[in-house]
C-alpha positions as a Markdown table, in Angstrom:
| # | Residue | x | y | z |
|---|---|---|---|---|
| 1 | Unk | 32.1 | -28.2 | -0.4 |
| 2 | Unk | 34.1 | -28.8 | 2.9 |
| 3 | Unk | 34.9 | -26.8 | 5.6 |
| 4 | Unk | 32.5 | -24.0 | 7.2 |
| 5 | Unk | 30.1 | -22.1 | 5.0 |
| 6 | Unk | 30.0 | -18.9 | 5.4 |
| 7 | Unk | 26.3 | -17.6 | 4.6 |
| 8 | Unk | 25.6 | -13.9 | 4.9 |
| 9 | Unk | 21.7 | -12.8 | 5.3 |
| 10 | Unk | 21.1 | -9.2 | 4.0 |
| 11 | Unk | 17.8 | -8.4 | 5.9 |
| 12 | Unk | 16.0 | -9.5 | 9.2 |
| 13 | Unk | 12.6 | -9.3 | 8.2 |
| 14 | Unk | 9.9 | -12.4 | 7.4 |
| 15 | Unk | 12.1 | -13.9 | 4.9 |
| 16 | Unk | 15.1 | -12.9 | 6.0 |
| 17 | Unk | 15.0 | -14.5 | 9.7 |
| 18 | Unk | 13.2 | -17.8 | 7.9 |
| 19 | Unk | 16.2 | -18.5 | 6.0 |
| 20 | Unk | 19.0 | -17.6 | 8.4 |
| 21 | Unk | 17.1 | -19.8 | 11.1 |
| 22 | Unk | 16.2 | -23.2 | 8.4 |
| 23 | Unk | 20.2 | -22.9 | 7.8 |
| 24 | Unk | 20.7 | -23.9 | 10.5 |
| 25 | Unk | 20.0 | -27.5 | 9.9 |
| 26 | Unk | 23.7 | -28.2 | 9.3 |
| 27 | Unk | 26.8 | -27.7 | 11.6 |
| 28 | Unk | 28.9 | -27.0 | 9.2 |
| 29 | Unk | 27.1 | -23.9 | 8.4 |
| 30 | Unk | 27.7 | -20.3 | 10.0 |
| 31 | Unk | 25.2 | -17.9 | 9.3 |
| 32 | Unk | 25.0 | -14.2 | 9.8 |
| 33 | Unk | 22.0 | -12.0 | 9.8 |
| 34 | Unk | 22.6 | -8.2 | 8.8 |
| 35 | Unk | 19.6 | -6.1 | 9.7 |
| 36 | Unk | 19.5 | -2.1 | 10.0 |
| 37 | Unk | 17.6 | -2.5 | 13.6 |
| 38 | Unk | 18.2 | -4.3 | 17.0 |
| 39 | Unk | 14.7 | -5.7 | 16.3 |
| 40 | Unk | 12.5 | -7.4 | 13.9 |
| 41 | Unk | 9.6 | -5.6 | 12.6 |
| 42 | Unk | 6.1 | -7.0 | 12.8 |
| 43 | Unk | 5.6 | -5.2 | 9.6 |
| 44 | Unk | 1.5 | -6.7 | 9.2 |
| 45 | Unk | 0.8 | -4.5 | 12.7 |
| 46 | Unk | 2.2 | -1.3 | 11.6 |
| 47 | Unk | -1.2 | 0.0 | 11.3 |
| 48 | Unk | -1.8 | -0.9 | 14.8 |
| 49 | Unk | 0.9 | 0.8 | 15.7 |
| 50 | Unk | -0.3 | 4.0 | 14.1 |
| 51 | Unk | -3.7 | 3.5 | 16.2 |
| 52 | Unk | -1.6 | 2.7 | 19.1 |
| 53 | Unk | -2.4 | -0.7 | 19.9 |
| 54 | Unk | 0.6 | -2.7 | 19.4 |
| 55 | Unk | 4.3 | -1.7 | 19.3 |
| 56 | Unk | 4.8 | -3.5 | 15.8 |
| 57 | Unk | 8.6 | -5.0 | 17.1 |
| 58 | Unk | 9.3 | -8.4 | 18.2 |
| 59 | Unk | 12.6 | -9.2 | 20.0 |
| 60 | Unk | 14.8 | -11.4 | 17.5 |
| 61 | Unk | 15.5 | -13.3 | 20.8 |
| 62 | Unk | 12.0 | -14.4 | 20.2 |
| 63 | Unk | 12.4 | -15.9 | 16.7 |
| 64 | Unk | 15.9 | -15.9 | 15.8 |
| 65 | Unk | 18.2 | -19.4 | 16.4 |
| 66 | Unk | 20.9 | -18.8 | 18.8 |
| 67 | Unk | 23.7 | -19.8 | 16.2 |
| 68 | Unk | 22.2 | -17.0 | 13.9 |
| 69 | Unk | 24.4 | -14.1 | 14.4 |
| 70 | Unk | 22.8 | -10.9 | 14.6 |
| 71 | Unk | 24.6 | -7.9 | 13.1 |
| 72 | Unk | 22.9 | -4.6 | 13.7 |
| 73 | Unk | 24.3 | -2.8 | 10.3 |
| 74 | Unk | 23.1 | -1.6 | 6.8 |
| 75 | Unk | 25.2 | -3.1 | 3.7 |
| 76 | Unk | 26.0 | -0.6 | 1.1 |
| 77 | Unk | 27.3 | -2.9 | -1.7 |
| 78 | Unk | 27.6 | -6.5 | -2.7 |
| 79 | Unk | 30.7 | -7.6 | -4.1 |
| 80 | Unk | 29.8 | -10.8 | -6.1 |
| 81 | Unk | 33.4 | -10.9 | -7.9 |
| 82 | Unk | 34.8 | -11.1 | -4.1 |
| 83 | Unk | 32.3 | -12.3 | -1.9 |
| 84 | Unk | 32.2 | -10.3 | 0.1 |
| 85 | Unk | 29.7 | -7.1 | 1.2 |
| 86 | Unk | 30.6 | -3.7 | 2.6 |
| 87 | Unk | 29.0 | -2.7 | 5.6 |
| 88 | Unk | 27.4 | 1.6 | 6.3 |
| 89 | Unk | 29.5 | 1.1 | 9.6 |
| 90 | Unk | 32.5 | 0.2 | 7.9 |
| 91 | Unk | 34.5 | -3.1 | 7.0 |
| 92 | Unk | 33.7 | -6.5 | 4.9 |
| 93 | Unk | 31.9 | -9.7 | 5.5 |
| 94 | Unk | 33.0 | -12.2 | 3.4 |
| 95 | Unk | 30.2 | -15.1 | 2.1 |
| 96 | Unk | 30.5 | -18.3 | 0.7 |
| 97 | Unk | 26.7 | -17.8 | -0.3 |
| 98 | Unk | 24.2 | -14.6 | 0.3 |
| 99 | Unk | 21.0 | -14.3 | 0.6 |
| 100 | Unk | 19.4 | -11.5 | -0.7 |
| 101 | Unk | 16.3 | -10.1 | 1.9 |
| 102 | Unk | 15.9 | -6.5 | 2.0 |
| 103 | Unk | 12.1 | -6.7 | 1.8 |
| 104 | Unk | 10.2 | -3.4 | 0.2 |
| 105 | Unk | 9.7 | 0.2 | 1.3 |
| 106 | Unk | 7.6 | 2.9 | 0.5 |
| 107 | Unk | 7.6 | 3.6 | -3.2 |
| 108 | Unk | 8.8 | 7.5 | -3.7 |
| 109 | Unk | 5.7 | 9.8 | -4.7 |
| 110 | Unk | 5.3 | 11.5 | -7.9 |
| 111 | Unk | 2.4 | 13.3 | -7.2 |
| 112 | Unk | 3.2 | 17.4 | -5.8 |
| 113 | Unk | 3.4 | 17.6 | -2.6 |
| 114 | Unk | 2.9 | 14.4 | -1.5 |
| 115 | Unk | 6.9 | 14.0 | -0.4 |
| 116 | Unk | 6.3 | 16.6 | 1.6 |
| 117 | Unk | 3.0 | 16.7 | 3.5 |
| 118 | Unk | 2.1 | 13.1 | 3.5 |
| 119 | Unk | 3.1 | 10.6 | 5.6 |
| 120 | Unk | 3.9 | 6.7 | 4.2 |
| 121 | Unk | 3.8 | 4.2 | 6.5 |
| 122 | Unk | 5.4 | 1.1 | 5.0 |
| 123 | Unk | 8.8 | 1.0 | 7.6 |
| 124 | Unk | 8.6 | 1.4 | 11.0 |
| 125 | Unk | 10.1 | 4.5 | 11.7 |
| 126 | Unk | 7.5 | 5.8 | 9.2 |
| 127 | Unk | 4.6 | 4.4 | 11.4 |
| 128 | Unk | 6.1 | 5.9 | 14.8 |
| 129 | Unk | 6.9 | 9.3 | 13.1 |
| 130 | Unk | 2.8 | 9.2 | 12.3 |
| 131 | Unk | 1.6 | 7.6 | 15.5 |
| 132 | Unk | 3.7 | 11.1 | 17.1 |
| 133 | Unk | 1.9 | 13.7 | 14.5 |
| 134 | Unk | -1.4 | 12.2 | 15.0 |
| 135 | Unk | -1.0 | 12.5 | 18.9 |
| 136 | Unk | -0.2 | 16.0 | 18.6 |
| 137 | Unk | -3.6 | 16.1 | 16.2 |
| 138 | Unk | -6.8 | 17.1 | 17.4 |
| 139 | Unk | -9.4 | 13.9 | 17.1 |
| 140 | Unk | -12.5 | 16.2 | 15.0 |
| 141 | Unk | -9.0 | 17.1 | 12.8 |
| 142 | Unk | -10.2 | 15.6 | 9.2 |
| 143 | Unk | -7.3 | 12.7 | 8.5 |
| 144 | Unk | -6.8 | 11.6 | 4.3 |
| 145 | Unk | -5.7 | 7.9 | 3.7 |
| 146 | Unk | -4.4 | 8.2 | 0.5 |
| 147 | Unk | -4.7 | 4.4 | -1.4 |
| 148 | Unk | -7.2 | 1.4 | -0.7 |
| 149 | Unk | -4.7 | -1.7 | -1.1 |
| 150 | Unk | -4.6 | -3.3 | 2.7 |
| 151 | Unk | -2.5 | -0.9 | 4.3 |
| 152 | Unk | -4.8 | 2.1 | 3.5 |
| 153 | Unk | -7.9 | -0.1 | 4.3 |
| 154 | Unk | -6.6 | -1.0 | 7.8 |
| 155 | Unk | -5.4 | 2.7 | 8.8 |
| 156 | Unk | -8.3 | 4.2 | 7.5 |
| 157 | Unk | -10.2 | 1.6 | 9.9 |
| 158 | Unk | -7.6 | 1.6 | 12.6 |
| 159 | Unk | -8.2 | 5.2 | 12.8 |
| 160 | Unk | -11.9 | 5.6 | 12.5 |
| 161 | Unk | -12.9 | 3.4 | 15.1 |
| 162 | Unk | -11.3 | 5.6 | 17.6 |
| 163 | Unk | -13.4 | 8.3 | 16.3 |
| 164 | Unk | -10.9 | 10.2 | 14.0 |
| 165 | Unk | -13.1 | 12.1 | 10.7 |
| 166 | Unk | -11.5 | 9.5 | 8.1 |
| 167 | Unk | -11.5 | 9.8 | 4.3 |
| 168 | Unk | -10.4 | 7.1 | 2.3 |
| 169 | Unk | -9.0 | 7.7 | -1.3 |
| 170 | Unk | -9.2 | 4.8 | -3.8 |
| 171 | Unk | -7.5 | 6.3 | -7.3 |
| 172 | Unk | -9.7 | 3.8 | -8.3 |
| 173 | Unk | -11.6 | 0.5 | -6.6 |
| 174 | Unk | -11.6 | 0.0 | -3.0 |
| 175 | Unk | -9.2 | -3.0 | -2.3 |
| 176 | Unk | -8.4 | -4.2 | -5.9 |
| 177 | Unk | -7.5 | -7.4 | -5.2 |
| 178 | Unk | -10.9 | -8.2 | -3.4 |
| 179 | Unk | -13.5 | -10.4 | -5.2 |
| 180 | Unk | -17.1 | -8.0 | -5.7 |
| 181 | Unk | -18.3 | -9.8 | -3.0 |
| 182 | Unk | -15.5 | -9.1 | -0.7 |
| 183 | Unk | -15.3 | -5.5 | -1.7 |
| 184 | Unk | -18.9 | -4.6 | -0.9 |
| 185 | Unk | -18.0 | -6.4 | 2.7 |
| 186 | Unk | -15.6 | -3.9 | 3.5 |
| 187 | Unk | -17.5 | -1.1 | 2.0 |
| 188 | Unk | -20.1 | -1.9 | 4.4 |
| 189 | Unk | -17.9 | -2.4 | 7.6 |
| 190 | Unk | -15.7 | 0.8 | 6.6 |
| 191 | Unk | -19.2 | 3.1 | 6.5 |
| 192 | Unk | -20.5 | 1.6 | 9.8 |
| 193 | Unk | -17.0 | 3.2 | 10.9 |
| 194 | Unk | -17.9 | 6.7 | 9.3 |
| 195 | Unk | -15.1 | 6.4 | 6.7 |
| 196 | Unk | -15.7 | 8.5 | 3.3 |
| 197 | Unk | -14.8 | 6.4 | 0.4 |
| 198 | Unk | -13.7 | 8.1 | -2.8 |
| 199 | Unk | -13.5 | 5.7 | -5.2 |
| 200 | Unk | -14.0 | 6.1 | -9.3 |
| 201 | Unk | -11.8 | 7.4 | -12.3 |
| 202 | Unk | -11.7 | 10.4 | -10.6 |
| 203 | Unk | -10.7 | 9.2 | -7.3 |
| 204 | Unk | -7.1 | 9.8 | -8.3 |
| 205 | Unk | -4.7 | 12.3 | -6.1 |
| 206 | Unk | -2.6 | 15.5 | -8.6 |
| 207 | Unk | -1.6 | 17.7 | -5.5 |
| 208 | Unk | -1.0 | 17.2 | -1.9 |
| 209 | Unk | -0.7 | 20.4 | 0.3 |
| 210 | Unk | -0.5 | 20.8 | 4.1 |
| 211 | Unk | -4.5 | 21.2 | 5.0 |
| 212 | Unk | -5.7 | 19.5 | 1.7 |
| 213 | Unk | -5.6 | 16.9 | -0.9 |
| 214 | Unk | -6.6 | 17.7 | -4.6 |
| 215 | Unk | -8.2 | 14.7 | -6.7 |
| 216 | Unk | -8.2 | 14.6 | -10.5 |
| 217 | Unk | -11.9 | 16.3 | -11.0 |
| 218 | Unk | -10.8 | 19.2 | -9.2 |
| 219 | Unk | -12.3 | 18.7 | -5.8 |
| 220 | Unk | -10.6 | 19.6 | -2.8 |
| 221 | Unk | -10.3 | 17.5 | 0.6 |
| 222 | Unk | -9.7 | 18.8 | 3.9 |
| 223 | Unk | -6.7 | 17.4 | 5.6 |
| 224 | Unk | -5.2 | 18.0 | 8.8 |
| 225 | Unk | -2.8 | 14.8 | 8.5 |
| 226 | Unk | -2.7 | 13.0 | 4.8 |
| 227 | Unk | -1.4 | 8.9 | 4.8 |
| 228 | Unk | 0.4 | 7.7 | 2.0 |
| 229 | Unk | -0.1 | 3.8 | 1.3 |
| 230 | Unk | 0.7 | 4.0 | -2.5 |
| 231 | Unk | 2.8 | 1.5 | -3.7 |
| 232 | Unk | 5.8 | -0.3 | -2.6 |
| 233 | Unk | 9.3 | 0.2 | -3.5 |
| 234 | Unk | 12.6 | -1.9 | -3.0 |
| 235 | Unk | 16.1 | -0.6 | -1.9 |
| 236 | Unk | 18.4 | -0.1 | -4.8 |
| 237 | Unk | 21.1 | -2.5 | -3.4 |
| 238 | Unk | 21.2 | -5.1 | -5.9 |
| 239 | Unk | 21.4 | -2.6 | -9.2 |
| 240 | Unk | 24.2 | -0.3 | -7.2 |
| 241 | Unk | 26.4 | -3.6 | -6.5 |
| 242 | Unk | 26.1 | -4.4 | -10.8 |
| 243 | Unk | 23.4 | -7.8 | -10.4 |
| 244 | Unk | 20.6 | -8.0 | -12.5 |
| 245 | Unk | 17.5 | -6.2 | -11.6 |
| 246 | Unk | 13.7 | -6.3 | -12.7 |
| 247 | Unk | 12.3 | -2.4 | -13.7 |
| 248 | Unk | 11.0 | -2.3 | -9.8 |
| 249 | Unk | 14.4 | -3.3 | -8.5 |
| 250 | Unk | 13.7 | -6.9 | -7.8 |
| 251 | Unk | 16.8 | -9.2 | -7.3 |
| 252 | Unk | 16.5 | -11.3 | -11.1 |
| 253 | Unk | 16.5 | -15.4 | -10.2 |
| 254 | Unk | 16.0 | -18.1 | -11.6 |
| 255 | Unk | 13.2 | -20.7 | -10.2 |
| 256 | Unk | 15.5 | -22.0 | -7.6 |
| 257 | Unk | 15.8 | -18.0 | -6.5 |
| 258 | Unk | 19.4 | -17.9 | -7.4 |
| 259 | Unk | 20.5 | -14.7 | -9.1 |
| 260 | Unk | 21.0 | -14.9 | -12.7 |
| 261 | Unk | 24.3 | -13.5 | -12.7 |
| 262 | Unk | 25.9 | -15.8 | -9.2 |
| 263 | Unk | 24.7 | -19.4 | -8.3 |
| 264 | Unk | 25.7 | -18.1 | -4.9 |
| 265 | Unk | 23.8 | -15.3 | -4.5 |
| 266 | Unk | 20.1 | -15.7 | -3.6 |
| 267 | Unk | 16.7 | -13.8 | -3.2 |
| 268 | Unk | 13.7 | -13.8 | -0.9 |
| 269 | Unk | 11.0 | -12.1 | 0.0 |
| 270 | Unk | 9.7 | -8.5 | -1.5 |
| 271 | Unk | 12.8 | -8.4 | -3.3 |
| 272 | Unk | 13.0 | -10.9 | -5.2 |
| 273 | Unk | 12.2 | -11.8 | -8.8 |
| 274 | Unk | 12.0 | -15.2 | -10.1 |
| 275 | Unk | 12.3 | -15.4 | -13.4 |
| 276 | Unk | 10.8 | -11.9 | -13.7 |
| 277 | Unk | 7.1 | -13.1 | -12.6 |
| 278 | Unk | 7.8 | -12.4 | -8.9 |
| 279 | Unk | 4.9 | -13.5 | -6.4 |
| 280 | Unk | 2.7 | -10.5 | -4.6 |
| 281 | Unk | 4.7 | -8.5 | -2.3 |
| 282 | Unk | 3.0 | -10.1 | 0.8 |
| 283 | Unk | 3.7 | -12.2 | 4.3 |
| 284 | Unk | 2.0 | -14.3 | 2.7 |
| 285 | Unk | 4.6 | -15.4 | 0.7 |
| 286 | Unk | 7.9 | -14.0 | 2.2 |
| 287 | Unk | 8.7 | -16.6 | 5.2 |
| 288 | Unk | 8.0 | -19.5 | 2.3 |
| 289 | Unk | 10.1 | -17.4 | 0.0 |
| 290 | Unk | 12.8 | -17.5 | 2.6 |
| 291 | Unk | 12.6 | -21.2 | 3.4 |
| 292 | Unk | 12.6 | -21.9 | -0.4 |
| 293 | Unk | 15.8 | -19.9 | -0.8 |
| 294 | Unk | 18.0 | -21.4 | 2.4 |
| 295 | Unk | 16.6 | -25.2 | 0.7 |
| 296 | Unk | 18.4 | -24.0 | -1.9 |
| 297 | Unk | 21.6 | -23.6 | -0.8 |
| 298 | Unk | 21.1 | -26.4 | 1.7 |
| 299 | Unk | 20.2 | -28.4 | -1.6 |
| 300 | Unk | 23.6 | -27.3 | -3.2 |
| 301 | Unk | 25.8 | -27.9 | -0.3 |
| 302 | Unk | 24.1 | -31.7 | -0.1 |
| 303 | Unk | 25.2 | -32.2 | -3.9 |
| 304 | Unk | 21.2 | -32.3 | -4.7 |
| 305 | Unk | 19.1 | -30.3 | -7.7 |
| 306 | Unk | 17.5 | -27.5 | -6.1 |
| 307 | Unk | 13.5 | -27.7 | -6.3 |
| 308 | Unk | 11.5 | -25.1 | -8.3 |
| 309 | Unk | 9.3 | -22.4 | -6.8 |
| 310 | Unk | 5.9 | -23.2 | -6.3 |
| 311 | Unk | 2.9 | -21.6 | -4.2 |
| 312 | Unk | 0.0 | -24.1 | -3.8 |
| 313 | Unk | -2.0 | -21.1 | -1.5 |
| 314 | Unk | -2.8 | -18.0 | -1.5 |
| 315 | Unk | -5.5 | -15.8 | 0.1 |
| 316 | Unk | -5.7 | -11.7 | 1.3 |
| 317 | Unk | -6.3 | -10.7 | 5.0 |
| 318 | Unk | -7.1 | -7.8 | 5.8 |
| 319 | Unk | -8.1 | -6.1 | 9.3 |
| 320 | Unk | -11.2 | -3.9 | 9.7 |
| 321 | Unk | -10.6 | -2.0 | 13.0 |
| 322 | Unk | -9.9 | -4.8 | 16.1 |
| 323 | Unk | -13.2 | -6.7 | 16.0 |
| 324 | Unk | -14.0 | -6.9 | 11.9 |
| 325 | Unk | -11.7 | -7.9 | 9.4 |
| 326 | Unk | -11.8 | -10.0 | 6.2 |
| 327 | Unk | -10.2 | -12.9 | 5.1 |
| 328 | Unk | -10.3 | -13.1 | 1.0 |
| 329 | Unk | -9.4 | -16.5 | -0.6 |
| 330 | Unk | -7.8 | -16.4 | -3.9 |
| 331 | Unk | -7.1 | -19.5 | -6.8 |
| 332 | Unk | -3.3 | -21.0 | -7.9 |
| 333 | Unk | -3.3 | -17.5 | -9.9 |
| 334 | Unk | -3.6 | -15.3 | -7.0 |
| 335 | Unk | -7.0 | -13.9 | -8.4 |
| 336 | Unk | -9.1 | -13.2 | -5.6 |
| 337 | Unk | -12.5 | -15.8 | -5.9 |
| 338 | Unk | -16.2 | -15.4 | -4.6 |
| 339 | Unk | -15.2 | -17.1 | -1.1 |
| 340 | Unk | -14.1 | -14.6 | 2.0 |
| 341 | Unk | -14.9 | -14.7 | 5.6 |
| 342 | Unk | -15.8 | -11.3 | 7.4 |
| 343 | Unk | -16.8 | -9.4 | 10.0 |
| 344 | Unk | -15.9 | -10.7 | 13.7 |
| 345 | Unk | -14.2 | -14.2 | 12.1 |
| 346 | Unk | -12.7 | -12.2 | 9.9 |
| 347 | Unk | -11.4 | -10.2 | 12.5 |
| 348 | Unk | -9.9 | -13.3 | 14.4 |
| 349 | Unk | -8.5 | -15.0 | 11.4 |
| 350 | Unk | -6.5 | -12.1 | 11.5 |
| 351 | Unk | -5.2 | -11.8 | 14.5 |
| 352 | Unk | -4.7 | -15.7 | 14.4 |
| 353 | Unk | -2.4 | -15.0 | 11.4 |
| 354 | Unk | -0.5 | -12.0 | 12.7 |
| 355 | Unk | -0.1 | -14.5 | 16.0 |
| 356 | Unk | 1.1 | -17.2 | 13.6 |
| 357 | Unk | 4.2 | -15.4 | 11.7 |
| 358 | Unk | 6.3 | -15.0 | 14.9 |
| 359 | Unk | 5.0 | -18.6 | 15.8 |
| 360 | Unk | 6.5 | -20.0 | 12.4 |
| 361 | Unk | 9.6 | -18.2 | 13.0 |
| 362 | Unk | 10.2 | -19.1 | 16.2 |
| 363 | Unk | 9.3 | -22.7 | 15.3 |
| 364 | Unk | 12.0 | -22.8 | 12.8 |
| 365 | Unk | 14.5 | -21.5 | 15.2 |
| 366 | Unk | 14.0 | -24.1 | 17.8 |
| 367 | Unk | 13.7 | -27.2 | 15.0 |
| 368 | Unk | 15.0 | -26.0 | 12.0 |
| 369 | Unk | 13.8 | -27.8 | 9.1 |
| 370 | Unk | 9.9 | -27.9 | 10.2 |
| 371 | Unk | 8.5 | -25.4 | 8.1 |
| 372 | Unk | 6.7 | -26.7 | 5.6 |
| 373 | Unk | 4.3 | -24.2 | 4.1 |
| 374 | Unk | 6.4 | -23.9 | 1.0 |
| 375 | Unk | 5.9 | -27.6 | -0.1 |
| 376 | Unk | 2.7 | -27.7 | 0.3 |
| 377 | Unk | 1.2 | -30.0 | -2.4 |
| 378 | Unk | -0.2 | -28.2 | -5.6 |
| 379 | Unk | 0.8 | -25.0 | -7.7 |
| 380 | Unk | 3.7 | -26.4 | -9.6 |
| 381 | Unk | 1.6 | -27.1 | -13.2 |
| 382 | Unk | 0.1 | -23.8 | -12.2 |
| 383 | Unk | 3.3 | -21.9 | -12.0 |
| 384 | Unk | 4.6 | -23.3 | -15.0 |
| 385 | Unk | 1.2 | -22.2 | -17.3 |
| 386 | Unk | 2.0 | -18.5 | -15.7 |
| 387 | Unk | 5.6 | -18.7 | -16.4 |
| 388 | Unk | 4.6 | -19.6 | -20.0 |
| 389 | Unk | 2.1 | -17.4 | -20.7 |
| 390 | Unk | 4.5 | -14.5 | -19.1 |
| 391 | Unk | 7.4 | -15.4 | -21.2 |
| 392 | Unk | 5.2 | -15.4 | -24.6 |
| 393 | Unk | 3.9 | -11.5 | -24.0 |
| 394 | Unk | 0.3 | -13.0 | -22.5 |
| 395 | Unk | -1.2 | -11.5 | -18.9 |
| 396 | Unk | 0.4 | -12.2 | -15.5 |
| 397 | Unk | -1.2 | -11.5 | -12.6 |
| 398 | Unk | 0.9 | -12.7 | -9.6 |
| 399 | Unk | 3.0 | -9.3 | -9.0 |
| 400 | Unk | 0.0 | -7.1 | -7.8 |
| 401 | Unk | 1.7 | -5.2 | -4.6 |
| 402 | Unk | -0.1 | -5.6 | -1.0 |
């Protein structure tokens, strides 16, 4: 290809701002980032922000390239047949090659009432819209966290070490992904805090009102405020603009994250994918996903074969409050192992990795090109057995949401 490429970013958040910043690499390339906020949201402190300790926003000025452009908008539709996408504040951006980055949202509740009286927490006008009712909330006022993935762990912690009556509903196991031995670690740290866990077959939420929560075996809860962390959802972009979707939504790509309808359209991050065995909604894996998807496209515009998706690590982190936490380690399968570090290491592995994710960005921004976590060594052969044994009806396990 010759002349200036034209490549068009749909979504400013981990994977998003990785792959606008690595395209930089080449001259010849313009990039433009479209993101529905002046800022880029921390999205892993979002439960900090809820407990009022951190603002969860970093200034893109911080971790964007300055030949990035930055255009505060939300696209309404994707044009593949024109190249070209349609912005909410009107007018077109045309694109030689998109990349698809609209992360993941809070997934919309069935369950009565919950729309209504709970809060979610998963965006950040979510978490500030909280942080406000629970200010005007008296601290005795009984508070419901509704799921135990990571996000309802850390809240229910967040909140209970500054003394709030907490009450932590599992619809089943506290933290599923946790090894045993990891989950009886946060059991323990989460009743030094004086949260109530409700875990067990019965554990399970059928009715949300505005002072109480109702579980399947009829019990009622108390509840001045109720937190929804159940599930994650991704904008319906792709499937309104005609492109190939997974049942959740997910952008379908090939291995090389290229959509299977348009070798120039792309996904990364929580929205993508590949070839319907996407990895866990996580940070873990969105900045690689976005580095892996702007190699891509750097790949094709070199005349070179794109390289497969791989992930050679994987590992949970989770915060328990601001001095415990847990750090979970996991195989090539993403199946959580015997191996975790807690308590006050836990606690600084955390912050160490919450420290790290603006670091990575903003490394890539100054010398694009240097991230390198997606090629580390290992997880191809693994990848391939999962893809196999996916595409033949048997179990796959690397799409569990976090």
């Amino acid at each position: 290809m010759t002349g200036n490429t034209q490549v068009v970013v749909i979504g400013g958040g981990y994977a998003g701002a990785m792959a606008a910043n690595r395209l930089t690499q080449r001259a010849d390339v313009s990039v433009t980032l479209i993101n529905p906020r002046p800022e880029l949201v921390h999205r892993v402190r979002l439960h900090q922000l809820v407990g009022g300790s951190d603002d969860a926003v970093i200034a893109y000025q911080d971790v964007l390239a300055e030949r990035v452009r930055l255009v505060v908008d939300t696209v309404t539709l994707i044009d593949a047949a024109e190249r070209s996408v349609t912005l909410a504040a009107g007018g077109t951006l045309a694109y030689d090659y998109l990349i698809y980055a609209v992360g993941s949202g809070s997934a919309v509740p069935s369950v009565p009432g919950a729309a209504e009286f709970a809060y979610p927490i998963a965006t950040l006008e979510e978490a500030q819209r909280l942080r406000a009712v629970l200010e005007a909330t008296p601290a005795t006022a009984p508070v419901t966290v509704v799921g135990a993935g990571p996000t309802g762990i850390e809240t229910a912690a967040e909140l209970a070490e500054q003394g709030r009556r907490v009450t932590l509903v599992c619809g089943g196991v506290l933290g599923p992904y946790l090894h045993t031995r990891g989950r009886r670690s946060v059991a323990e740290r989460l009743a030094e805090l004086g949260v109530t866990v409700v875990d067990g077959s019965d554990a399970k939420v059928t009715a949300v009102a505005s002072d109480t929560v109702r579980l399947a075996d009829g019990r009622e809860l108390p509840s001045e405020v109720t937190v929804w962390t159940v599930g994650f959802g991704v904008p319906d972009l792709a499937a309104r603009s005609g492109l190939s979707t997974d049942a959740v939504g997910r952008l379908l790509t090939d291995e090389t994250l290229t959509s299977v309808d348009d070798e120039r359209i792309l996904a990364a991050g929580d929205s993508a994918a590949p070839s319907g065995l996407p990895l866990r909604m996580s940070c873990l894996n969105a900045s690689p996903l976005g580095a892996r998807a702007a190699d891509t496209v750097l790949s094709r515009l070199a005349g070179e074969q794109p390289v497969h998706l791989h992930q050679g690590f994987y590992a949970q982190c989770i915060s328990l409050g601001r001095r415990a936490g847990i750090y979970q380690f996991a195989n090539r399968s993403d199946v959580a192992v015997w191996l975790h570090i807690d308590e006050g290491l836990g606690a600084r592995i955390k912050e160490l990795v919450c420290k790290g994710i603006p670091k990575h960005l903003s490394g890539e921004a100054h010398k694009p090109g240097s991230f390198s976590l997606h090629r580390m060594p290992g997880g191809v052969a693994k990848r391939r057995k999962m893809l196999r044994a996916h595409h033949a009806g048997g179990p796959a396990v690397a799409d569990r949401a976090a």
